[in-house]
N, C-alpha and C positions, 0 to 999 in steps of 0.2 A: 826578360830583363831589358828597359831602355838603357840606351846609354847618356839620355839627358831627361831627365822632369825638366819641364818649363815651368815656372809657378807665375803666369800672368798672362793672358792671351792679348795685349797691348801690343804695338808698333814694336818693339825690345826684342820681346818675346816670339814674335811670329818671326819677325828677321831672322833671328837665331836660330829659331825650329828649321824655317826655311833651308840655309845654310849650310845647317848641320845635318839635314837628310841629304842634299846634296853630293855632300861629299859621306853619307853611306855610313848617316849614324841613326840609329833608330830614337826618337824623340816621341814622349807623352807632353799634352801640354794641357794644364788647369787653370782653372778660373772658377772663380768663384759666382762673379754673375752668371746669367744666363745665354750671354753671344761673348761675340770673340768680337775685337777689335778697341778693346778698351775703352778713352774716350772718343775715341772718332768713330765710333759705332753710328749708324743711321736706320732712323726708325723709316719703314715707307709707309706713309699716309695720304690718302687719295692721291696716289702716284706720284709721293714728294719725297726726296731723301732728308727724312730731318734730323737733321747734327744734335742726338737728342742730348749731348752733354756739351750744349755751345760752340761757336761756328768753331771749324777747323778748315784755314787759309792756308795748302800750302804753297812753299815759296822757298826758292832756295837761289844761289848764287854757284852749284857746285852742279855742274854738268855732269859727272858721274853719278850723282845721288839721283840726276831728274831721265836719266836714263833708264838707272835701276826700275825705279817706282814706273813707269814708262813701259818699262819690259812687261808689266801685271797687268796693269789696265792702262785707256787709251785717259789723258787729262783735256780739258777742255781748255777755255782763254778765258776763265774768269779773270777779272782785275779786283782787288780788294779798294774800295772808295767808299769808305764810311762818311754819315752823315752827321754833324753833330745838331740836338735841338737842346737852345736856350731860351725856356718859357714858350714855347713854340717859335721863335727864330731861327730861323736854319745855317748852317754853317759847314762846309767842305772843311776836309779833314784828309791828310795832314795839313797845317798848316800853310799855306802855297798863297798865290796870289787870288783865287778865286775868296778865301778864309779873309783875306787884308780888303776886298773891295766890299766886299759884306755887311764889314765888321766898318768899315772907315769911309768907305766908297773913294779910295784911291786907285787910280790905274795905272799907278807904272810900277816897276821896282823902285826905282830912287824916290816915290812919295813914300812908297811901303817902309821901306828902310829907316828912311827918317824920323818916319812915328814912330815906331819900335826904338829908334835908338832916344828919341826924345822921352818917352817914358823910361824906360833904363834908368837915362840921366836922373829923371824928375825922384828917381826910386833911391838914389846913391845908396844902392848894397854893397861895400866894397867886399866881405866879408861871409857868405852866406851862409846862416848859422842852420839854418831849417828847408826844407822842402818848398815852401813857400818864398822865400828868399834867393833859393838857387832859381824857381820858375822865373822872376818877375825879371830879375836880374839877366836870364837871357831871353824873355820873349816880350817884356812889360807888363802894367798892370791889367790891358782890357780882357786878353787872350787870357791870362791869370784867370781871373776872374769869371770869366764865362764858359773857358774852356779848360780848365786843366783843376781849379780847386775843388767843387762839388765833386766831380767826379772821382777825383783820387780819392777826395776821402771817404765817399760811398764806397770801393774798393776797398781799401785799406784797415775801413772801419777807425779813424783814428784820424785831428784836425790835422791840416799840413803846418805845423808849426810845431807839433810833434813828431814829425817824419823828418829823417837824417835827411841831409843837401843831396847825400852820394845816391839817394834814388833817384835821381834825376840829374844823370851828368849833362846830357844834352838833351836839345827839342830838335828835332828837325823840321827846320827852316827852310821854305821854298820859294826864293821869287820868280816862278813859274806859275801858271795855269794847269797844272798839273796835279789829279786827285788819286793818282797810284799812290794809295800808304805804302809800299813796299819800294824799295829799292831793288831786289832783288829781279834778274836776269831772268830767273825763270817764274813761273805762278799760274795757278789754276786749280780745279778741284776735279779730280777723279769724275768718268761723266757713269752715271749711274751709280754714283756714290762712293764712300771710303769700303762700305761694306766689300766688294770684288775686289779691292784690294788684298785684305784683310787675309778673304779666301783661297785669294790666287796663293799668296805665302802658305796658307795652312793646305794647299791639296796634297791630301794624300799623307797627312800627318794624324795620327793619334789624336784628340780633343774630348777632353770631360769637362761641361759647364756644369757652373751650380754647384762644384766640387770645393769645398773649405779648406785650403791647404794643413791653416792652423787646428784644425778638429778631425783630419785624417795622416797627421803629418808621419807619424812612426810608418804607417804601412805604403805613403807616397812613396818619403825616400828611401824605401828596402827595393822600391821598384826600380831605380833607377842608379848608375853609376855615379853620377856628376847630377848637380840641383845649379838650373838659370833662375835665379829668383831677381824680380820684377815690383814684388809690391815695396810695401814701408817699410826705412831701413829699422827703426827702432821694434816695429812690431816681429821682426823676425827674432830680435833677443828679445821678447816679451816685455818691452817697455822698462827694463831692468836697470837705466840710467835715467831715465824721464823719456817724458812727450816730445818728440821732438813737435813745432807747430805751422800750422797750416791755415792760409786763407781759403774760405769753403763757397760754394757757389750751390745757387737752389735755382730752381729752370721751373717755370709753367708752361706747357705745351699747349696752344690754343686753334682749334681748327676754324676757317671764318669764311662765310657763307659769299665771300667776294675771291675773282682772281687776281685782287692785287692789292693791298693795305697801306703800304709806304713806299713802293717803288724805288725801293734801294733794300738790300740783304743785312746792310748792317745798320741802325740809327742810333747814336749813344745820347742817351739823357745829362744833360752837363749840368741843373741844375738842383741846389740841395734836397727841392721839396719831394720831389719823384721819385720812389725808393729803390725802382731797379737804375742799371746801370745801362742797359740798351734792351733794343728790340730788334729780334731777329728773323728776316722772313726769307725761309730757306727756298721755297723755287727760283728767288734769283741766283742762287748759289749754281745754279744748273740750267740758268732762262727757260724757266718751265712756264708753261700755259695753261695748264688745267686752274680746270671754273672755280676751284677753293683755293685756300693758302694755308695755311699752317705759320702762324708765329710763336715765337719761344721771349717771355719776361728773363730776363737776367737778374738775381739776385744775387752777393755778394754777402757773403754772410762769416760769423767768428766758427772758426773749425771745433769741433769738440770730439773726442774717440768715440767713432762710430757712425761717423757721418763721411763723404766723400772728400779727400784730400785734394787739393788742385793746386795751390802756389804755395811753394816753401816760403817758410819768412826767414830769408838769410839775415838776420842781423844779429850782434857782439854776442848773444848767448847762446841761438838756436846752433850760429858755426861752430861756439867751444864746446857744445855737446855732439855735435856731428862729428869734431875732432876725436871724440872719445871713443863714440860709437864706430867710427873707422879702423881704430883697437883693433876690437872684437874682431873685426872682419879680415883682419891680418892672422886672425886664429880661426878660419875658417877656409881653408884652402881648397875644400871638394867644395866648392860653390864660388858661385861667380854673378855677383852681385850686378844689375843693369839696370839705366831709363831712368826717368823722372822721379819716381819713389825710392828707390834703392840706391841711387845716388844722391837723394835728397838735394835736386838744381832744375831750373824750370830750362827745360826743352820746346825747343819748337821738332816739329812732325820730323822738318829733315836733321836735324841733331840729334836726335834718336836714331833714326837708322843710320845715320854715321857712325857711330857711337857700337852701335851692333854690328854693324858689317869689321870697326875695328879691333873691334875685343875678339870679334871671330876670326879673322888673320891672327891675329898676337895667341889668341888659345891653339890654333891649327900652326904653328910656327910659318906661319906663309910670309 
């Protein structure tokens, strides 16, 4: 007899198994696919870690968190500096001064500023009713245009005139030369991949891949005391309220007979015509040198049950039936719901194990 089923071998769920052997609880842990480590799994291909379910950047601001993950394996100094291409025009990204001299060929801040604020003006949104509206309104119409509309709505799936303002409270604006996307204090990627991560957590823990939680469920949880469950909140009550919904992502993995294709790890496509939304070349993720490269097409595609879940769509309905669905889970007390699916909110890598390290003080009364 365990005293926890895990049902997700994700960032959640390893924390948690981790944790709870720790402190001298015996833990089984399931998944359905075939590895552990959910989406930050990596495939190794001609000696490449490939982020084979899209990059994972992590990055955090909480010295305890970048310790923790630290304790497992050793991180390198990646900086995340994405690249954006308009029609083949090229553009640094976040937005920053190198983005304004590009785009306008100004050099200072005070030229920069003043064309942004000049569009604004030229734009008079006092009001901003749509997605489109909120963008123009704090960054003008070129950067609009080039850089924030194709793209969202290849995301999205859906025109920015249809998408609420509140998805785009702010842009972050840099009059600096400066192409760290991130703000955050800490950042880099595991060197030899998320994979050692994953296992450093699960050593010495119980693991069945390939295992169906929902098609072996009666005889899981007789194994176990307590249930961590990890995946989708609606699919654990058998969809019994509706679909909660999701934006879906499709990956082409491509190996290519050069050591190096775009010389940057991330390059986002910002125009309409293009169907994915970036391209991703993993040996810079790890400054690799070997003579091939491995890229990954980014598709963004409409969720349907049965395909891979990745961005909740919080808006006015999917929340009021999440409200519902949260009910139910008030009437489920031998279990303890966690992570991106089960709480139905999108996570980055270190708000997950935050998220896990707290529910496991709040469960262990620490």
């Amino acid at each position: 007899m365990y005293d926890y089923l895990i049902v997700g071998a994700g960032l959640f769920g390893n924390v948690w198994a981790h944790e709870a052997t720790k402190r001298g609880k015996k833990c089984l842990v399931v998944d359905r696919r075939n590895h552990i480590g959910g989406n930050t799994y990596c495939e190794n291909v001609e000696g490449i870690n490939v982020h084979y379910y899209g990059a994972h950047i992590f990055h955090t601001n909480d010295k305890d968190i970048w310790d923790y993950v630290n304790s497992f394996v050793e991180f390198n100094r990646y900086t995340n500096s994405p690249v954006a291409n308009y029609y083949g025009e090229l553009y640094n990204l976040p937005f920053n001064m190198n983005t304004f001299y590009q785009m306008w060929k100004v050099r200072t801040p005070e030229e920069a500023k003043a064309k942004i604020q000049e569009q604004i003006e030229a734009a008079n949104i006092k009001e901003p009713k749509n997605l489109e509206e909120q963008a123009i309104s704090l960054v003008g119409t070129d950067i609009y245009e080039k850089l924030i509309k194709s793209y969202t709505e290849k995301q999205w799936g859906r025109k920015c005139v249809d998408l609420p303002a509140f998805i785009i409270k702010r842009l972050p604006v840099r009059f600096t030369f400066d192409n760290n996307y991130f703000n955050d204090r800490y950042q880099g990627i595991p060197i030899g991949g998320y994979n050692k991560l994953n296992e450093a957590l699960l050593e010495g823990i119980d693991v069945r891949l390939g295992v169906d939680y929902f098609k072996n469920r009666a005889e899981l949880d007789a194994s176990a005391k307590q249930i961590v469950y990890t995946g989708q909140l609606d699919e654990y009550f058998d969809f019994k309220l509706g679909y909660l919904e999701y934006r879906s992502l499709r990956f082409e993995h491509q190996t290519l007979d050069t050591p190096n294709h775009q010389g940057n790890a991330v390059v986002n496509y910002t125009d309409g015509e293009t169907a994915y939304t970036r391209i991703i070349e993993h040996k810079h993720f790890e400054f690799g040198t070997q003579d091939k490269t491995v890229i990954t097409h980014e598709y963004p595609q409409e969720w349907t049950p049965g395909q891979e879940p990745y961005y909740p769509v919080n808006d006015d309905k999917n929340d009021k039936l999440l409200r519902e669905y949260r009910k139910l889970v008030d009437n489920e007390p031998n279990v303890i719901f966690g992570g991106r699916l089960a709480e139905y909110r999108y996570y980055d890598m270190h708000q997950v194990i935050g998220s896990a390290l707290a529910k496991v003080r709040k469960h262990f009364g620490e």
